[in-house]
C-alpha positions as CSV (number, residue, x, y, z in Angstrom):
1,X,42.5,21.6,54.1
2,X,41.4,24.2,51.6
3,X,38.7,25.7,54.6
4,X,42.3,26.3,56.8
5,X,44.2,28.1,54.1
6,X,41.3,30.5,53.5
7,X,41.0,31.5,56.9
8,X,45.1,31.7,57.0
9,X,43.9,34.1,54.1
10,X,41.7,36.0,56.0
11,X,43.5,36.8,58.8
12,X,46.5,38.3,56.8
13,X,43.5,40.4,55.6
14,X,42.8,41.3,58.6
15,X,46.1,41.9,59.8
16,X,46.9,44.2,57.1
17,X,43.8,46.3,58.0
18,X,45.5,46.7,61.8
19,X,48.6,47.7,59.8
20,X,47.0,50.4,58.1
21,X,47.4,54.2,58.9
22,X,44.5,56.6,59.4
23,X,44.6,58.9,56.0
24,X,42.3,61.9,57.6
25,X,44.3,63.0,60.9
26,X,43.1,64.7,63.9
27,X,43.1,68.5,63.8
28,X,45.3,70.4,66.5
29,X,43.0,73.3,67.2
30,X,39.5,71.9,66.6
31,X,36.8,74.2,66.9
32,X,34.4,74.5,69.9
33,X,30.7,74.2,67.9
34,X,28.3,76.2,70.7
35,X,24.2,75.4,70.0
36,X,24.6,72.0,68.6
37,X,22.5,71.1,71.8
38,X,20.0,69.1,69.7
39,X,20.3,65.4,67.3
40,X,22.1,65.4,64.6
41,X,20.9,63.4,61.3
42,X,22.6,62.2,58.2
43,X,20.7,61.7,55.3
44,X,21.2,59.6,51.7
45,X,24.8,59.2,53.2
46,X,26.9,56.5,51.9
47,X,30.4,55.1,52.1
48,X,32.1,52.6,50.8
49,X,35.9,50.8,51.9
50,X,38.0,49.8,49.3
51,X,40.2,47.1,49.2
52,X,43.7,47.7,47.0
């Protein structure tokens, strides 16, 4: 019983993420970058998602 009310638990989690609203939004008038033909790396980059 107590295995079915955690993942009861977890799905309301889950659900809640769906709920959720984007905080950065997408920009109107973006900017065309020209001559980033090449890869692209990301280095000592981290991130993090906090629950409230």
């Amino acid at each position: 019983m107590t295995g079915i009310q955690n993942i009861f638990v977890a799905m309301g989690m889950v659900f809640e993420l769906f709920d959720l609203k984007p905080e950065i939004k997408e920009c109107e008038n973006p900017k065309i970058l020209n001559g980033l033909n090449q890869n692209i790396e990301f280095k000592d980059v981290c991130f993090e998602y906090v629950f409230n």
